[in-house]
Backbone and ligand atoms as CSV (ligand in chain L), in Angstrom:
chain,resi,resn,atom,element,x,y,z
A,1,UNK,N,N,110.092,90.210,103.197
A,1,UNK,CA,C,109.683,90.743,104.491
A,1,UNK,C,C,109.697,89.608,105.531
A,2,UNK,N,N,110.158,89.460,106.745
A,2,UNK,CA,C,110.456,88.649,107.767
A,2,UNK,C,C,109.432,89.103,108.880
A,3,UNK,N,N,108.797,88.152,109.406
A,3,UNK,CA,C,107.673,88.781,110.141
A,3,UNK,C,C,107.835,87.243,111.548
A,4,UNK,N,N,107.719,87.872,112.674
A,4,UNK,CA,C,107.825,87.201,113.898
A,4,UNK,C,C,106.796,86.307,114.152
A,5,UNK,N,N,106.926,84.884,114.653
A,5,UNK,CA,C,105.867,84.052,114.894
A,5,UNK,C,C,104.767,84.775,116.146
A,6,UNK,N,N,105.882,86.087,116.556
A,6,UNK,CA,C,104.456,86.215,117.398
A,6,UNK,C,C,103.583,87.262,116.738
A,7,UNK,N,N,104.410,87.841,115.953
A,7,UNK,CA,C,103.381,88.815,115.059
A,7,UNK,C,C,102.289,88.343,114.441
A,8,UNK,N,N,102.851,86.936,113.553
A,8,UNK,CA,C,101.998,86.430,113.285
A,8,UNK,C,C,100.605,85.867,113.679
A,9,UNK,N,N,101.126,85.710,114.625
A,9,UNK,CA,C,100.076,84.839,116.031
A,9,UNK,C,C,99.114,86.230,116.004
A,10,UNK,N,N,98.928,87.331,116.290
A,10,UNK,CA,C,98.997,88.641,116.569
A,10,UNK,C,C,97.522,88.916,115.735
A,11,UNK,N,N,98.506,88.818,114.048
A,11,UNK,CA,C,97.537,89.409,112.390
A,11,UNK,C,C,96.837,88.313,112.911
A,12,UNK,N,N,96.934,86.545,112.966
A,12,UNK,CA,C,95.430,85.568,113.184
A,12,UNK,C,C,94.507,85.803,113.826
A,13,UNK,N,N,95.293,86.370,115.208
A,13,UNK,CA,C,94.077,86.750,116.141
A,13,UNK,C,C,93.198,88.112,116.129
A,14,UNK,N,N,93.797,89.330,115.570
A,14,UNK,CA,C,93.115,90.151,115.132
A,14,UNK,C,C,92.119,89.956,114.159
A,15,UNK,N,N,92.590,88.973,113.526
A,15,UNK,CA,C,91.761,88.634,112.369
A,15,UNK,C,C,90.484,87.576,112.942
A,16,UNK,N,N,90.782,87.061,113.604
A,16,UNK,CA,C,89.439,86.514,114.751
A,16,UNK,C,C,89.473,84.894,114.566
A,17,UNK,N,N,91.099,84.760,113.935
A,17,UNK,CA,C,91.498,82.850,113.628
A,17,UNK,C,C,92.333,82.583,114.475
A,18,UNK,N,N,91.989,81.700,114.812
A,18,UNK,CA,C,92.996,80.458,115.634
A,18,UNK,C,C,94.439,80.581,115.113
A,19,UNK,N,N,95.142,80.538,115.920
A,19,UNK,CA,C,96.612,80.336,115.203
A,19,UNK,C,C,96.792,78.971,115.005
A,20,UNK,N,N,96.604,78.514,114.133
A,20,UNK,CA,C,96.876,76.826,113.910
A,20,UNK,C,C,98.648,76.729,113.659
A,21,UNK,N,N,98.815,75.734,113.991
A,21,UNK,CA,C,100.232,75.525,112.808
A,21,UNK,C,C,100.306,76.086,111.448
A,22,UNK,N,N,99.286,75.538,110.606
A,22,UNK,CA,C,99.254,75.827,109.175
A,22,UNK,C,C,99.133,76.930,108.570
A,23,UNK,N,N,97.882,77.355,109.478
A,23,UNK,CA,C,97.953,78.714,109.011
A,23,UNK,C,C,99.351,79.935,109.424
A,24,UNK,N,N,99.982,79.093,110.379
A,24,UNK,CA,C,100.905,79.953,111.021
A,24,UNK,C,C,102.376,79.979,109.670
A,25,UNK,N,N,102.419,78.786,109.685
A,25,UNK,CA,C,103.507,78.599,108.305
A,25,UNK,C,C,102.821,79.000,106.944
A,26,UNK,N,N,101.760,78.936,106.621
A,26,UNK,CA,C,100.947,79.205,105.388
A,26,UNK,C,C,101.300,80.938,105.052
A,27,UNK,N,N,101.329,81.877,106.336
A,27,UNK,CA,C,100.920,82.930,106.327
A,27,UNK,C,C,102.338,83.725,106.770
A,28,UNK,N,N,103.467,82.983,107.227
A,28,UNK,CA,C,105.016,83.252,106.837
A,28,UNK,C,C,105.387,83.206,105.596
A,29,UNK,N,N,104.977,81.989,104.978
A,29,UNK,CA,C,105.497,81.846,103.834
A,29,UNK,C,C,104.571,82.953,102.451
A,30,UNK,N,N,103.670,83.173,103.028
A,30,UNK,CA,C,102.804,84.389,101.976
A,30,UNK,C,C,103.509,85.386,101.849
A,31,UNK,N,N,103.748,86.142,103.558
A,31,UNK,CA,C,104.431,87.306,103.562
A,31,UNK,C,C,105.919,86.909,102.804
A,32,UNK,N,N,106.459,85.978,103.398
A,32,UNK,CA,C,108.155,85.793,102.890
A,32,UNK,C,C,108.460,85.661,101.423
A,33,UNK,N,N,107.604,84.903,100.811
A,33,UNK,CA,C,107.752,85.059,99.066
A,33,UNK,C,C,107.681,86.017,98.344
A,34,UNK,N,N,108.725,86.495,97.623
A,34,UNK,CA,C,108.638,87.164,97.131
A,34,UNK,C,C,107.788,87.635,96.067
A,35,UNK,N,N,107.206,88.642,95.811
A,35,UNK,CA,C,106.090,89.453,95.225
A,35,UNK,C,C,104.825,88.303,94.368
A,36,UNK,N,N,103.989,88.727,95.478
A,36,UNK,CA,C,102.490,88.256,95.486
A,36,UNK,C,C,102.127,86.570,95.171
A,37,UNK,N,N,102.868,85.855,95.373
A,37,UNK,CA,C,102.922,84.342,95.070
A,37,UNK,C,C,101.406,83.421,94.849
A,38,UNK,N,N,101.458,82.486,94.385
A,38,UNK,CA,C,100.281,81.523,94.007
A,38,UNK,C,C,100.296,80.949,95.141
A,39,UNK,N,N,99.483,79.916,94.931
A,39,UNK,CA,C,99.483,78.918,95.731
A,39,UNK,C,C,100.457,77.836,95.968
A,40,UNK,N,N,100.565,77.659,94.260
A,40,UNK,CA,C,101.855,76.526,94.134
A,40,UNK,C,C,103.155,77.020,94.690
A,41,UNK,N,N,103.469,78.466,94.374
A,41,UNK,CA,C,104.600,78.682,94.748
A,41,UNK,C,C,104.559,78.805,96.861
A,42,UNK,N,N,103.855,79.271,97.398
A,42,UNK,CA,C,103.237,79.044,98.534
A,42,UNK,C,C,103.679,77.439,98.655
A,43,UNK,N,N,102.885,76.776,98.663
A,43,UNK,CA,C,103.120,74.861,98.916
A,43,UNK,C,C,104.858,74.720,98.438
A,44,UNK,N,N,105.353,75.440,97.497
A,44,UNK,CA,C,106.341,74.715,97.085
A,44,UNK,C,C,107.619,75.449,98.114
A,45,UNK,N,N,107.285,76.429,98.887
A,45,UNK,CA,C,108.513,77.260,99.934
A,45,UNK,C,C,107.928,76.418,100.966
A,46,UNK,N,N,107.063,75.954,101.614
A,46,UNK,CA,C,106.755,75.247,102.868
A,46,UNK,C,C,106.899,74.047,102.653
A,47,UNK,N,N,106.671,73.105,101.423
A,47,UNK,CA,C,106.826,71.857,101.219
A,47,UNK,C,C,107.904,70.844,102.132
A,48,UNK,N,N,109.131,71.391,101.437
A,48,UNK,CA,C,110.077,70.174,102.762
A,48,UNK,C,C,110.088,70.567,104.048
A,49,UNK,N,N,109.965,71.447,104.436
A,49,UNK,CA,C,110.121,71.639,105.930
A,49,UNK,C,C,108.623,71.320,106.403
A,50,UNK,N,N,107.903,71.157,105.823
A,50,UNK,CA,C,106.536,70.655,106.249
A,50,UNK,C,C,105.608,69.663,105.484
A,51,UNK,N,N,105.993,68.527,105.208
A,51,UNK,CA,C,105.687,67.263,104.141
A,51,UNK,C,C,103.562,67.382,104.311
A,52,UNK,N,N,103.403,67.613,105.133
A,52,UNK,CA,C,102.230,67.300,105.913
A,52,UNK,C,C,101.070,68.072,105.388
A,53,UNK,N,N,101.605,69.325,105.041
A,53,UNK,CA,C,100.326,70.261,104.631
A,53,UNK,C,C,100.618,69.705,103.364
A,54,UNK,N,N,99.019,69.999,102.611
A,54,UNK,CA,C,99.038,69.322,101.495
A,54,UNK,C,C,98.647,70.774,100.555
A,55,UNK,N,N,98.760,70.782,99.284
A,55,UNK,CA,C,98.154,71.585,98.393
A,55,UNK,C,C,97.048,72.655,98.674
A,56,UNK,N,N,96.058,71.578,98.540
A,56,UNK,CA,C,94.659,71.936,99.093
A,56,UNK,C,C,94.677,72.797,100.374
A,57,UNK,N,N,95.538,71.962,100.961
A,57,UNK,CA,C,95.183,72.828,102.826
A,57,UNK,C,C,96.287,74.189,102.222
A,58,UNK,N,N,97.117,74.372,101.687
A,58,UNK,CA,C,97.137,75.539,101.247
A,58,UNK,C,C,96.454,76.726,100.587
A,59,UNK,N,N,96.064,75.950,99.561
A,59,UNK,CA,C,94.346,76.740,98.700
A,59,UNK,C,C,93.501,77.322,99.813
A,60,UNK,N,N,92.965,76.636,100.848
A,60,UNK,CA,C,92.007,76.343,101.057
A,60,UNK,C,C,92.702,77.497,102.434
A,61,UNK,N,N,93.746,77.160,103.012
A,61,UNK,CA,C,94.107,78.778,103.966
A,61,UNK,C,C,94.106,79.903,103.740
A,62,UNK,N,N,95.034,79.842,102.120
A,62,UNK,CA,C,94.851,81.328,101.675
A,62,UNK,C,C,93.313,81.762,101.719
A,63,UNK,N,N,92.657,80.914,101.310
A,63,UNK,CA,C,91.128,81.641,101.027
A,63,UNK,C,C,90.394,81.999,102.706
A,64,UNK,N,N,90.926,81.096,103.364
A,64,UNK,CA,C,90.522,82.014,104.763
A,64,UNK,C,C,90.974,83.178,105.357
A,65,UNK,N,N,92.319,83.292,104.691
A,65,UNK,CA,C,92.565,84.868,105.064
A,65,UNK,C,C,92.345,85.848,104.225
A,66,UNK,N,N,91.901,85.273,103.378
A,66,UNK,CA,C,90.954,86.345,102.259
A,66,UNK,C,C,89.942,86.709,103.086
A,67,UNK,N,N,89.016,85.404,103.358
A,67,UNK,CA,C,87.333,86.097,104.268
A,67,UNK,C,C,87.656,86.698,105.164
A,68,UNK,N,N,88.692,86.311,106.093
A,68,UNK,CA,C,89.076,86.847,107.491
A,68,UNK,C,C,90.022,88.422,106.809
A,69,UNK,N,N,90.327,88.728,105.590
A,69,UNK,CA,C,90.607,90.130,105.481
A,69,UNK,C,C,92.733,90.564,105.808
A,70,UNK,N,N,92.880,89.123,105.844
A,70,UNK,CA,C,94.410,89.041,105.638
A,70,UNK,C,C,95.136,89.053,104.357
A,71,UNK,N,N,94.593,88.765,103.962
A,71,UNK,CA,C,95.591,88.895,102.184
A,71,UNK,C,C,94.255,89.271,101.178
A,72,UNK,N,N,94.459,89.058,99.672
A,72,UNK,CA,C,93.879,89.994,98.891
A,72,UNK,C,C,94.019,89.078,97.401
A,73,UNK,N,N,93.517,88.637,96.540
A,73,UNK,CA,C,93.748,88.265,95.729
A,73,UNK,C,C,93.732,89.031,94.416
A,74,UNK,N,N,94.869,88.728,93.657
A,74,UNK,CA,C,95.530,89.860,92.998
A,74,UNK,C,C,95.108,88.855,91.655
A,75,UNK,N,N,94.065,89.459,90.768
A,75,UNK,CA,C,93.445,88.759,89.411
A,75,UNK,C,C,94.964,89.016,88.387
A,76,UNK,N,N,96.011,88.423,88.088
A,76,UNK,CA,C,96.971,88.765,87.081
A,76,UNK,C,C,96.784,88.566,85.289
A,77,UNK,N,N,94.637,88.320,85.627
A,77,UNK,CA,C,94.516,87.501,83.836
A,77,UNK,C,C,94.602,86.612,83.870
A,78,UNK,N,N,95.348,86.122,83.119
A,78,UNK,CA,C,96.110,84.653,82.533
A,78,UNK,C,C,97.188,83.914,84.147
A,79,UNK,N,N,97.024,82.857,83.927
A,79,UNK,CA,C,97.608,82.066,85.550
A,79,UNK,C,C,96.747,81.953,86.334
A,80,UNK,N,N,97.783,81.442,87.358
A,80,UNK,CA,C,96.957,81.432,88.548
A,80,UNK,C,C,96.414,82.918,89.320
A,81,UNK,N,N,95.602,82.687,90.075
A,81,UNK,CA,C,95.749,83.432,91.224
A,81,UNK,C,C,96.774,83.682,92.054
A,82,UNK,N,N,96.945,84.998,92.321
A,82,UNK,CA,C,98.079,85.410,93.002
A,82,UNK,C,C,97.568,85.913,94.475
A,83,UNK,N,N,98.660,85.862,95.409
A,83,UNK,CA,C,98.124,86.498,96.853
A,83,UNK,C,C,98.629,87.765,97.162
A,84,UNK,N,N,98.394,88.381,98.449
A,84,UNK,CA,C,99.127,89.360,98.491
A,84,UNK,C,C,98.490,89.772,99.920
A,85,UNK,N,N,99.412,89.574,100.389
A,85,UNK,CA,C,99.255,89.972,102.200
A,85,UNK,C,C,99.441,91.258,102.721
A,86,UNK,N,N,99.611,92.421,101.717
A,86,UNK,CA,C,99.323,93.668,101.836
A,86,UNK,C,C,98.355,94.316,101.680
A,87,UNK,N,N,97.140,94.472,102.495
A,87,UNK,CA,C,96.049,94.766,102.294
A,87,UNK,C,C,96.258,96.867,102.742
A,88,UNK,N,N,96.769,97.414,102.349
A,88,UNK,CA,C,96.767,98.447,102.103
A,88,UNK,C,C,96.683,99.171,100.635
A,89,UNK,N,N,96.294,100.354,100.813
A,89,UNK,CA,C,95.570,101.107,99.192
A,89,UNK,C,C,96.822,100.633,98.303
A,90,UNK,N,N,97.097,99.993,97.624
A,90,UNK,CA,C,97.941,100.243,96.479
A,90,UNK,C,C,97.824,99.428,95.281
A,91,UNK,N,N,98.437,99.535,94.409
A,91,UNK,CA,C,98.406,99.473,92.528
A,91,UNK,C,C,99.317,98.376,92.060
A,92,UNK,N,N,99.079,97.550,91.124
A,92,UNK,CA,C,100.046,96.633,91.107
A,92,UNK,C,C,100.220,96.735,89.536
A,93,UNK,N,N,101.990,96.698,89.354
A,93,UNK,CA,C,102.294,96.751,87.935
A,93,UNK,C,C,102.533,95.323,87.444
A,94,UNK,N,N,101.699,94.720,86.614
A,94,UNK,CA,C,102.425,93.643,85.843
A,94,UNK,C,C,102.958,93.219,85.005
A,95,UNK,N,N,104.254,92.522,84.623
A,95,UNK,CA,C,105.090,91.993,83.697
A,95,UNK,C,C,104.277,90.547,82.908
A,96,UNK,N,N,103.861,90.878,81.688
A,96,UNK,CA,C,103.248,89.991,81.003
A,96,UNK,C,C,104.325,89.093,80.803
A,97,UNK,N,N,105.725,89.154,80.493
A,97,UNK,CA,C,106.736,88.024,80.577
A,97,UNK,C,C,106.942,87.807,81.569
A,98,UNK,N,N,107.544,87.880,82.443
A,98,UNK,CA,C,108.084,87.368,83.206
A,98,UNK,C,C,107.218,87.096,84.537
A,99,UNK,N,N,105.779,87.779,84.276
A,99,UNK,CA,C,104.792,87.502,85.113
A,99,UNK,C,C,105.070,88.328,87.244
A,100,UNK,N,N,105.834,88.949,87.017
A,100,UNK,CA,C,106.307,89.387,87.945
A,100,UNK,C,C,104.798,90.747,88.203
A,101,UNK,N,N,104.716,90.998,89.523
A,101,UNK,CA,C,103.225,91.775,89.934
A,101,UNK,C,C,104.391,93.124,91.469
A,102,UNK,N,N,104.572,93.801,90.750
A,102,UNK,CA,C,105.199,94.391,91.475
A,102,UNK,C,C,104.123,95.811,92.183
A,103,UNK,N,N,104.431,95.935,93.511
A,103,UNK,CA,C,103.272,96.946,94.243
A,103,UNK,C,C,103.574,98.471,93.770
A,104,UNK,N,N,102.724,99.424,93.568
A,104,UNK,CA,C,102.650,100.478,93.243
A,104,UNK,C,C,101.725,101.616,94.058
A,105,UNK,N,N,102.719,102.409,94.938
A,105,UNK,CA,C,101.855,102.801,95.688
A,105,UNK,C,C,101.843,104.541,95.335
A,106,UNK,N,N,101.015,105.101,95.472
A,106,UNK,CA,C,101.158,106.644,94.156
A,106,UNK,C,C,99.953,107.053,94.876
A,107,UNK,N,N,100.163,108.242,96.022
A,107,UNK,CA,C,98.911,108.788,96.533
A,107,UNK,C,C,98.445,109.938,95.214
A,108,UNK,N,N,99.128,110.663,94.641
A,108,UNK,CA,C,99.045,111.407,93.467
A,108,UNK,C,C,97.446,110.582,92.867
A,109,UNK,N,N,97.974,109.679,92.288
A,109,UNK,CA,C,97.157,108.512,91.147
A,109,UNK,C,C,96.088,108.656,92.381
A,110,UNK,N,N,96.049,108.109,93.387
A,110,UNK,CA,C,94.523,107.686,94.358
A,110,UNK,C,C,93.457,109.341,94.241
A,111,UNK,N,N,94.169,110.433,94.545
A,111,UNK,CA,C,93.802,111.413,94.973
A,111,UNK,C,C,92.803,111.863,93.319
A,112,UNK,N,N,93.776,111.472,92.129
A,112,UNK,CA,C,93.376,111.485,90.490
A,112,UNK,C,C,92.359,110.929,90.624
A,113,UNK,N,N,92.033,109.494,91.001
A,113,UNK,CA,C,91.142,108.842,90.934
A,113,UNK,C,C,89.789,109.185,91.577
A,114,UNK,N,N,89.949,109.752,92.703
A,114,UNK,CA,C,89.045,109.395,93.967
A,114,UNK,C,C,88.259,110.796,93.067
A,115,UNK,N,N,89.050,111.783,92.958
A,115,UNK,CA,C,88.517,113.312,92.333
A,115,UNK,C,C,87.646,113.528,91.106
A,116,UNK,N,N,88.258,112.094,90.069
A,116,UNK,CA,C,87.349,112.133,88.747
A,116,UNK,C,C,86.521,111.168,89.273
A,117,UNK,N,N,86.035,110.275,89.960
A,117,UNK,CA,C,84.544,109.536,90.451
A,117,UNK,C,C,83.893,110.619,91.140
A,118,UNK,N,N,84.219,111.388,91.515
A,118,UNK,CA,C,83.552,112.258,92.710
A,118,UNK,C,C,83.390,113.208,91.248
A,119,UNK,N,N,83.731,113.411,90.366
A,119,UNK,CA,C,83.095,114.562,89.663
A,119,UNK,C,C,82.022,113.774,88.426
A,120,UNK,N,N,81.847,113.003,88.026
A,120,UNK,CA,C,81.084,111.697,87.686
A,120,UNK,C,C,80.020,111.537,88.089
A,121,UNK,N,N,80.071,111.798,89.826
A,121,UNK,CA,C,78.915,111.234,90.241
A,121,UNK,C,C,78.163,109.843,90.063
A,122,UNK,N,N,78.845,109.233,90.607
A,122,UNK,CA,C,78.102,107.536,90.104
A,122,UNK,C,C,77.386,107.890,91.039
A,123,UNK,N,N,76.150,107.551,91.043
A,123,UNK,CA,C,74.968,107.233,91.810
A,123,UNK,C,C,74.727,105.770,92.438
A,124,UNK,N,N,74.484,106.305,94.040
A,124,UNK,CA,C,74.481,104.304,94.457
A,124,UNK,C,C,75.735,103.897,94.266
A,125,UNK,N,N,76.272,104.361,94.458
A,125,UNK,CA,C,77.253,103.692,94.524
A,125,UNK,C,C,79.048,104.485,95.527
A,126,UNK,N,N,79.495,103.213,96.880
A,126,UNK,CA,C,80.221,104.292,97.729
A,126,UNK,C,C,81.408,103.920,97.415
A,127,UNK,N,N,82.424,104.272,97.172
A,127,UNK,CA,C,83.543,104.048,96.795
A,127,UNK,C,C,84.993,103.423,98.191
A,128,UNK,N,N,85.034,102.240,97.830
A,128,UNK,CA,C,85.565,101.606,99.350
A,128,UNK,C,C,86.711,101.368,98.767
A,129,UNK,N,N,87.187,100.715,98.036
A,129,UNK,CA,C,88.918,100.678,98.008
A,129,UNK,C,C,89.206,100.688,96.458
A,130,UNK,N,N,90.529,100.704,95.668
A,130,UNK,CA,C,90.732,100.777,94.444
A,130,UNK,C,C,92.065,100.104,94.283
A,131,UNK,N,N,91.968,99.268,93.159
A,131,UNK,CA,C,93.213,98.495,92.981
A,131,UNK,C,C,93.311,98.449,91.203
A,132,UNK,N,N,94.182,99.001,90.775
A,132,UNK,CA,C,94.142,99.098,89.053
A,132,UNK,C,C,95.606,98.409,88.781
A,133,UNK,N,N,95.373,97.471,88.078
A,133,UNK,CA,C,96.329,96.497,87.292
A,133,UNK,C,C,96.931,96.998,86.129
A,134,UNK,N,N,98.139,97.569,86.462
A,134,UNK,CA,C,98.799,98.140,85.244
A,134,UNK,C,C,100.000,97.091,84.210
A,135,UNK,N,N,98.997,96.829,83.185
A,135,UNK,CA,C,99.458,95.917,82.482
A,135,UNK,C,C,100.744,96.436,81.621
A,136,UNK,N,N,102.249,95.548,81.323
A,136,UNK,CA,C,102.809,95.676,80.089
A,136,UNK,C,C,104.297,94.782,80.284
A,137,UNK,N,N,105.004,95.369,79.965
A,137,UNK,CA,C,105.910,94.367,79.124
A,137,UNK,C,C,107.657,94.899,80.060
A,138,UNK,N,N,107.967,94.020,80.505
A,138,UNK,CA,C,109.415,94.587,81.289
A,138,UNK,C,C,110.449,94.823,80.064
A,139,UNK,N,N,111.097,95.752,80.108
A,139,UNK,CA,C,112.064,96.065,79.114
A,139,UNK,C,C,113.357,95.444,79.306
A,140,UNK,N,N,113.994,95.298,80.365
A,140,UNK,CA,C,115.074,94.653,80.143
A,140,UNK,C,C,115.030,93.425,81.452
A,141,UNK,N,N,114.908,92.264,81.202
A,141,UNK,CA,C,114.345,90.953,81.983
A,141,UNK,C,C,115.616,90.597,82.997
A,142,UNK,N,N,116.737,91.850,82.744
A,142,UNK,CA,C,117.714,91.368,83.639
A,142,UNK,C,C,117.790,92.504,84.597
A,143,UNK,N,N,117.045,93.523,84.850
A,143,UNK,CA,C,116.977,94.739,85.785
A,143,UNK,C,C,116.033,94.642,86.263
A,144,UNK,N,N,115.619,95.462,87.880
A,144,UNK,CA,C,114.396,95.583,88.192
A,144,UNK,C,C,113.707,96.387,88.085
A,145,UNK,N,N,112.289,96.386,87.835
A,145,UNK,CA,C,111.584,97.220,87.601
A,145,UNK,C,C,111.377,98.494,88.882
A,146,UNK,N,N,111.573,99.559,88.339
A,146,UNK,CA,C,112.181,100.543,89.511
A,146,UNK,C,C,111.271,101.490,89.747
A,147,UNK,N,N,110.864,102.082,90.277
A,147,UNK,CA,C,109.342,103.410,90.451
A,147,UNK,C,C,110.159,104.446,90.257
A,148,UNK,N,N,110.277,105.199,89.416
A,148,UNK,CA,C,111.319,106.453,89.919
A,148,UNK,C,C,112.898,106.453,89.976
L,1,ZN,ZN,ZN,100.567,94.094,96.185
């Protein structure tokens, strides 16, 4: 996904942050990597074109657009932490080999979900967003995993 420096400028300030430099390249390179990236992989697409930001000041951005409500951290288990700058309702399938976290978006499944808590009745408790990690195994490591 290719997203405009002024867009960007745009999501910081909605989000109620300064457009710094860093965060400005930090938060291209989130969206631009392909599906849900670490940190390392983050530092390692900005690295030469930007010697200057260091590791840390990467770590340490992503986690501000976590508080500030820009990206989302995607628990994959085992590894690192993963990001994910799509903060809309959806499901993420993961490839235990190849570690790949591909988005899954299935109003069907939400509507399943939302209908059996609501017949449950949890008590105290309000139901604000849902994200289910569908774990398993890619079948053929040279195709992509396809919805349909
Ligand atoms: Zn996602």
């Amino acid at each position: 996904m290719e997203i405009s420096l002024d867009q960007i400028k745009e999501k910081l300030g909605n989000a109620g942050l300064k457009a710094t430099h860093q965060r400005m390249v930090v938060y291209r390179a989130l969206v631009g990597v392909k599906s849900h990236p670490s940190a390392d992989k983050v530092f390692d697409s900005i690295q030469s074109e930007n010697p200057s930001i260091t590791l840390a000041t990467v770590y340490n951005t992503l986690d501000t657009f976590v508080e500030a409500g820009l990206a989302k951290r995607v628990m994959s288990g085992k590894g690192p932490v993963r990001y994910d700058a799509r903060m809309d309702n959806h499901h993420h399938l993961i490839c235990s080999n190849t570690k790949e976290i591909i988005d899954f978006y299935d109003e069907e499944l939400n509507s399943l979900i939302r209908d059996y808590l609501q017949k449950k009745r949890i008590q105290n408790f309000e139901l604000a967003d849902m994200q289910l990690h569908i774990r398993g195994e890619k079948l053929n490591p040279n195709k992509e995993i396809r919805i349909k």
